[in-house]
N, C-alpha and C positions, 0 to 999 in steps of 0.2 A: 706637556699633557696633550694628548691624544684632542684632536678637534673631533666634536659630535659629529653626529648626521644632519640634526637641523642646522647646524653653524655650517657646515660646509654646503649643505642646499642655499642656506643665505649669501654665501660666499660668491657659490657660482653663479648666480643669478645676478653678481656685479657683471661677468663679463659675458653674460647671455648662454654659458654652457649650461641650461637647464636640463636636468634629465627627469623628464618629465611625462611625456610621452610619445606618439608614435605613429605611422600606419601601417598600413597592410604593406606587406612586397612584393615585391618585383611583380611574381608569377600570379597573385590572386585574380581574382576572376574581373575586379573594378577595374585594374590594368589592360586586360584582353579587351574589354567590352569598350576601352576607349582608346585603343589604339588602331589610326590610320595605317595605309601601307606605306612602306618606306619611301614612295616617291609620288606622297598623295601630294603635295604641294600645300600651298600658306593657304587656299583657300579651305580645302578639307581639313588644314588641323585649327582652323580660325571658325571651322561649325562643328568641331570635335561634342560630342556630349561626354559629363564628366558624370562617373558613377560612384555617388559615395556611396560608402559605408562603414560602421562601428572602426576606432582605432584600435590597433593593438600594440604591446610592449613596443618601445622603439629597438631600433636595431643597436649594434656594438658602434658603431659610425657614427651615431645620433647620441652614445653615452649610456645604452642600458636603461635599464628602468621598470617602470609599472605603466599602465596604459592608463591615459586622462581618468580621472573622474568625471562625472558629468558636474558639471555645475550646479549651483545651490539650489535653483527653480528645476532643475534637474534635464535641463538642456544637453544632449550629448553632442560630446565630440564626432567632427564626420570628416575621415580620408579619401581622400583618390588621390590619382595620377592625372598628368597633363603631359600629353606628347607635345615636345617644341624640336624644331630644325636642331640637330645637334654643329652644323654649320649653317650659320646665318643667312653666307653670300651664297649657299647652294639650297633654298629651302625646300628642295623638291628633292633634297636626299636623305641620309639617315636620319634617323629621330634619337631625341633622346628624353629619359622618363623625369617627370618633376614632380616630386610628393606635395600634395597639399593638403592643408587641415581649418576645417572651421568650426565653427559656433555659429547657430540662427541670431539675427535681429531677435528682439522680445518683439517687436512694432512690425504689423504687414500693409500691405495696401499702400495709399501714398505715405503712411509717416514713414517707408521702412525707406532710406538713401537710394543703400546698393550696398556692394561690399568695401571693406575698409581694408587695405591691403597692409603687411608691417612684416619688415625688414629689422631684428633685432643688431645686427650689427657683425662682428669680427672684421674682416672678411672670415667665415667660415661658421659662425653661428645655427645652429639648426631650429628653424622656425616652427617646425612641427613640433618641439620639444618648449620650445618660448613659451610659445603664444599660451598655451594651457595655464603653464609655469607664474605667468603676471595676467592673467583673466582678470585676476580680481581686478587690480590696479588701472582697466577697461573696463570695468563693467559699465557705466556709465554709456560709455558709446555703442554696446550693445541696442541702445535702447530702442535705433536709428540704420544698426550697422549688422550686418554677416562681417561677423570679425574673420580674416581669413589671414593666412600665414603660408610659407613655403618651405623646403629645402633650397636653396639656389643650386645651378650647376656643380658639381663635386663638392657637393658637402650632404653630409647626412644619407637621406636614401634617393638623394638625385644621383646615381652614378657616383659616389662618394671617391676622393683621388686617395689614396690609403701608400703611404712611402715606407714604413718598415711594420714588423712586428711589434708586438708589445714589448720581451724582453731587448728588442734594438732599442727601442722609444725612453726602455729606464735606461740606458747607458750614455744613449744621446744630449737627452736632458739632464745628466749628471756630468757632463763634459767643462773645462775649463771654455768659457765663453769669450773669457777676458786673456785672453793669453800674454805671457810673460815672459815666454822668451821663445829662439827662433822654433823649435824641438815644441812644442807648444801650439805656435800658428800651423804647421805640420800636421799637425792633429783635428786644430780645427777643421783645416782645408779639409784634408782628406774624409773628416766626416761631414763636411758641407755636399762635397765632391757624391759621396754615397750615396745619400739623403736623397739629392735630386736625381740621381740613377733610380731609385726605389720608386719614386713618383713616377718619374719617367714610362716605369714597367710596367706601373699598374694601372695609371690611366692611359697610357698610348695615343692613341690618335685624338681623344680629346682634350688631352692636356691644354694645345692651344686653344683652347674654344671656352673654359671655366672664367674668362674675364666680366667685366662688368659691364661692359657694351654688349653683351649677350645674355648677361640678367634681364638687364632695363628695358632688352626686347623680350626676352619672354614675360616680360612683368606686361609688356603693352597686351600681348597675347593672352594672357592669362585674363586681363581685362576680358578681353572679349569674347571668350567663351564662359566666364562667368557671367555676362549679360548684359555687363555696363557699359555704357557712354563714355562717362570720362571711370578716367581711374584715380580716386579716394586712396591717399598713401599718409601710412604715418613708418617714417624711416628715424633709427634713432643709431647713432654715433657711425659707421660704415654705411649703417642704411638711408644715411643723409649724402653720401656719397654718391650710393646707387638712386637714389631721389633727382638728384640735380643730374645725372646724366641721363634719366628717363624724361626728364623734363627739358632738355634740351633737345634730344633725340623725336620727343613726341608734344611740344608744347602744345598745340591743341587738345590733346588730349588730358591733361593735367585737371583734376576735378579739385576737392579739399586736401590739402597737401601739408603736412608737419613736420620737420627735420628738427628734430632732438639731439641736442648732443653731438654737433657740427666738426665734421672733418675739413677741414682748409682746404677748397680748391684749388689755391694757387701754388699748393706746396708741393715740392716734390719729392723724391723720397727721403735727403738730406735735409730740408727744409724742416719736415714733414718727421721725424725723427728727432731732429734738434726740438722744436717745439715741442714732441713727447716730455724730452727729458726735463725741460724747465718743468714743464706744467706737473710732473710726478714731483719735481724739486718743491714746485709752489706746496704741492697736498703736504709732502712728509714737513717742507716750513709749517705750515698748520698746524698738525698732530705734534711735533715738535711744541709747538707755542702752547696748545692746549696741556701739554704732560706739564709745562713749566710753571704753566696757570693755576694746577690741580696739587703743586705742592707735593707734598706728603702723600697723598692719593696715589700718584701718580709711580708705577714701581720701578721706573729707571731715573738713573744715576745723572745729574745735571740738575744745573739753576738758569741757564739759558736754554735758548735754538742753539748756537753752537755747540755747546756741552753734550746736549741728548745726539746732536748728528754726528758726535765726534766718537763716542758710545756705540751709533750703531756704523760708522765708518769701521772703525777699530774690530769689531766685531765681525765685519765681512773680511776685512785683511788676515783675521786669525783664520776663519772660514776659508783663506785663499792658501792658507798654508799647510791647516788638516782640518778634513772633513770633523763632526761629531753624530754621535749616533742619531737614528734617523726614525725610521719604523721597520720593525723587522732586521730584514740584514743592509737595506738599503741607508745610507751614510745623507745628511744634509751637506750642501757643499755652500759653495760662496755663490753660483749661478742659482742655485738650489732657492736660498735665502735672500738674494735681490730678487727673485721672481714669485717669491711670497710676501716679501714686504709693499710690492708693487700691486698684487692683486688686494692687498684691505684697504687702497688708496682712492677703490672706485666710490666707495662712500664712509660718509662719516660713522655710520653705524658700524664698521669692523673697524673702528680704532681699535677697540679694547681687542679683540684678536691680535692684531700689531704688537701691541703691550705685551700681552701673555706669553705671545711667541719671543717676542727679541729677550726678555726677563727670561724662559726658558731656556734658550739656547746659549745665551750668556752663564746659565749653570749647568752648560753640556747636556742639553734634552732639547734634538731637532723638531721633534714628531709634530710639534704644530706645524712650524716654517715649511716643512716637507707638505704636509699635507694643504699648505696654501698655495706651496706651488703646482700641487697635483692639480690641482681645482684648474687652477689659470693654466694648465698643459691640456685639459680631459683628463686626466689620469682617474677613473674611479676606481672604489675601495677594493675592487674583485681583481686588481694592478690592467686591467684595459683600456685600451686609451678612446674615447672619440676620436675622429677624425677632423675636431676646429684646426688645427694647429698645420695638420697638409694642407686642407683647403685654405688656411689663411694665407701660404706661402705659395700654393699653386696660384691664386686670384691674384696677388702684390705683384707676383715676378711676372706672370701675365699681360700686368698694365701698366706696369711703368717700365719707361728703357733702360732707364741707368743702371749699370751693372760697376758695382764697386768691386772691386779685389780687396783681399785683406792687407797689400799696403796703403793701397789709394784708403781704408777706414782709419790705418795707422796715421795714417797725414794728418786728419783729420780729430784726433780723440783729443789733442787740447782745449777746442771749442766747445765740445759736451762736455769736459772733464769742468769747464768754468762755468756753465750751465747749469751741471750738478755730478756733486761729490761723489751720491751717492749712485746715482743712474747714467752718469757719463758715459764712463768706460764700457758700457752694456751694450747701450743706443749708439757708441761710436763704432765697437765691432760690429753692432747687428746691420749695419752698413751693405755688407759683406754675403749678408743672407744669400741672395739670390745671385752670386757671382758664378756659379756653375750651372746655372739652368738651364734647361734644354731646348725653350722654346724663347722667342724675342719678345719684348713688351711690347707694349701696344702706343703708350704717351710719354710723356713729360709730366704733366699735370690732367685729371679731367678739365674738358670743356662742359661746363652745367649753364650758361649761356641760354635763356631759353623766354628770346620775347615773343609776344602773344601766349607767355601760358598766365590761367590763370592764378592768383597771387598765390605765394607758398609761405605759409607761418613758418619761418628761422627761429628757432630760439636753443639762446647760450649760458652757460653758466659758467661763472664768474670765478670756482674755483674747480672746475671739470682739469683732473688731472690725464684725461686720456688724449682727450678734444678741447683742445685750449682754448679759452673763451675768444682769442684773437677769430679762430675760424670762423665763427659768426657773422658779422662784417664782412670779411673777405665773402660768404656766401651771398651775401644780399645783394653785395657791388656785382659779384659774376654773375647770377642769375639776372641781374640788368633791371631798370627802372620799371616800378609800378610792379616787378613780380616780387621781389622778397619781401617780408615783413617782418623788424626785428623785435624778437621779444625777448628780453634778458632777466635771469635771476641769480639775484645776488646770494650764494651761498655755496656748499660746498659738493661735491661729488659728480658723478659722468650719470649726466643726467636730470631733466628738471620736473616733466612731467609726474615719475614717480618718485621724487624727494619727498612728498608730501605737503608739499607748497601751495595752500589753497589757491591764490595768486596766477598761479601758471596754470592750475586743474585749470580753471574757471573760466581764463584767456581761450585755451586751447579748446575747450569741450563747449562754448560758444560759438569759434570758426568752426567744426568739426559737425556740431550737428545743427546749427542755426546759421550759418556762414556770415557770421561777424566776426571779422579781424580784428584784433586791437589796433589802435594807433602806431603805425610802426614806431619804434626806441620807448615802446613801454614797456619800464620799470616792476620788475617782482621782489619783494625784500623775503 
């Protein structure tokens, strides 16, 4: 059965592809009226004025869409532009353009903070399209805050990095992932090989410069032309990433600071991958344990967790041998179908999509599976893609060094294939992603290190199948004594702030607008 519109806006809003809204582009007049000349220097675009005004539909990069509504008290949404250095180390040269969007505080005078900066995550996520998307889920901090949100470097309408076509993009993602024989890997390479040709062409000279050491400065900057002091960050799953390396890079400047949804500092991209797969392994053990709970309810086939994973194991292996129909003329595959059971894993509330789809496709009707994996690719309904999925690969290959070949992942896919059955073989090729890329990374691991900043609220959840609860910890030890603080809750999805967790609201929106931390290693059930 065909996924709705509300089920798939619910969907994409696990992995922050909101399409939602927008600003103005490139050429509008807010653009013109705050752009420096190209070799004004850090101090001219550090007194840059920024000119909002009204959003409109977001662009095809950003996902399409309708332009914000204004909020219930009937607050509108307000875009501009922000010129930042398009190279760092030369900031007296070219610029380059960064969309912004916000929402007023409700509170002026001294109750109003300053602005609250948020980072939804991918790498590649478009914040102009977020921030609107989970308003509500903030409103609270409104009360206090100029909720404010961004495009980061090549994603969305910041100079977006764009690698094929639409019709390349369905062929792409309909590609054998998992190859099984030599004729096979062949196929991958050569379209790995493409891929990063496409990118290559279409961002050009700023390909190397889309990393995250070049967000975390413009985020310092961005600070300072909005008017504050310190900068107020709430970063959730990538944007806890980009948190601890703006916090390192600028710890004086760190005001109230939240990392949701914690990506492992110390891991690197093998590391860092391996941990993916368990932590998907841990969710679908869950969903597994709950269909086995539910009995009769429940409409796949098993009386245990191994039964039901042997069910949807069996069921990618038939996938791996012939597609089934899909929607339209387009076929469900076995990549198809691991990467739709992997996006209803971000919360507990798209199990039953999980269900629906696997019990579909099991009687030869993809159109759910398909349309979950469109959600977790950008693909919307009109077949165009957003741009998450370049930008998540342009900012990855960017920053980290290690570059796998497709044997050196081959070496490797026993350890994930024991990790999990069912996401092994995926996370052990996607190894491989950035083995042709055109420009060098940048680390090993981030450095988020960062004494004298003010303390940052960490908090993990305990069945986060993206950001494994392990990375929590690992973030409080890097960021180094007396600055993290760890706040853990115990339950399921990527994500803890907006589970609905009184618990965490309460913790979080305490530090946030009254700057009381909980006790570090408090406990949320």
């Amino acid at each position: 059965m065909p996924i709705s519109a509300a089920q798939r806006a619910a969907l994409i809003t696990a992995t922050t592809v909101l399409l939602a809204a927008g600003c103005s582009d490139g050429g509008g007049d807010a653009t013109e009226a705050t752009k420096p000349s190209g070799s004004a220097g850090l101090s001219s675009l550090a007194a840059q004025k920024l000119v909002w005004a009204p959003c409109t539909a977001p662009s095809a990069a950003e996902g399409g869409g309708t332009a914000p509504s204004p909020l219930p008290d009937g607050t509108a949404w307000e875009c501009s532009f922000l010129q930042a250095p398009l190279d760092w180390s030369v900031p007296e040269g070219e610029t380059i353009e960064l969309a912004l969007i916000r929402a007023r505080a409700r509170a002026g005078g001294d109750a109003r903070i300053g602005s609250l900066v948020f980072n939804f995550g991918g790498p590649g996520g478009s914040g102009i399209t977020g921030l609107p998307g989970f308003a509500e889920e903030y409103e609270s901090l409104r009360s206090r805050y100029d909720l404010v949100s961004f495009d980061p470097r090549g994603v969305g309408r910041s100079d977006p990095v764009e690698c094929a076509t639409d019709k390349e993009l369905d062929a792409y993602y309909a590609l054998d992932f998992t190859p099984d024989d030599e004729a096979e890997e062949r196929t991958l390479s050569d379209a790995q090989k493409q891929y990063a040709a496409g990118c290559e062409k279409d961002a050009g000279a700023a390909l190397p410069h889309v990393g995250t050491e070049n967000a975390a400065r413009d985020m310092d900057l961005m600070r300072q032309v909005l008017g504050d002091d310190k900068l107020h960050y709430f970063g959730i799953s990538y944007g806890t990433e980009l948190g601890g390396v703006y916090a390192h890079l600028f710890p004086q400047n760190v005001g109230r600071a939240v990392l949701d949804a914690v990506v492992d500092p110390d891991a690197g991209v093998e590391e860092g991958a391996l941990g993916q797969a368990k932590g998907f392994q841990l969710a679908l053990d869950n969903f597994a344990q709950d269909c086995v709970d539910r009995g009769d309810e429940c409409a796949l086939p098993g009386t245990s967790v191994a039964e039901v994973e042997s069910f949807i194991t069996d069921l990618l292996a038939e996938l791996d041998k012939k597609p089934i129909p899909g929607i339209g003329s387009r076929e469900l595959t076995q990549t198809q179908a691991t990467n739709g059971i992997a996006q209803t894993l971000y919360s507990k509330d798209f199990w039953p999509y999980l269900e629906q789809g696997l019990e579909a496709a099991d009687g030869g009707d993809g159109a759910l599976l398909l349309s979950l994996s469109d959600s977790m690719n950008g693909r919307g309904q009109t077949g165009s893609y957003s741009n998450i999925q370049a930008a998540n690969a342009a900012i990855n290959c960017v920053d980290f060094k290690e570059r796998y070949t497709l044997g050196q992942a081959k070496e490797r896919l026993g350890e994930f294939r024991e990790a999990s059955p069912v996401f092994g073989d995926f996370m052990g090729w996607a190894l491989s992603s950035c083995s042709q890329w055109p420009v060098p990374g940048t680390w090993d691991h981030p450095d988020v290190s960062a004494p004298g900043s003010a303390p940052i609220l960490v908090v993990g959840t305990t069945g986060d199948p993206a950001t494994p609860y392990e990375g929590t910890r690992a973030m409080v030890n890097a960021l180094g004594k007396g600055v993290g603080v760890e706040l853990t809750y115990e339950g399921e999805g990527h994500g803890a702030y907006n589970s609905g967790n009184a618990c965490v609201k309460k913790a979080v929106d305490a530090y946030l607008l009254a700057g009381k931390a909980p006790t570090s290693g408090t406990v949320c059930k």
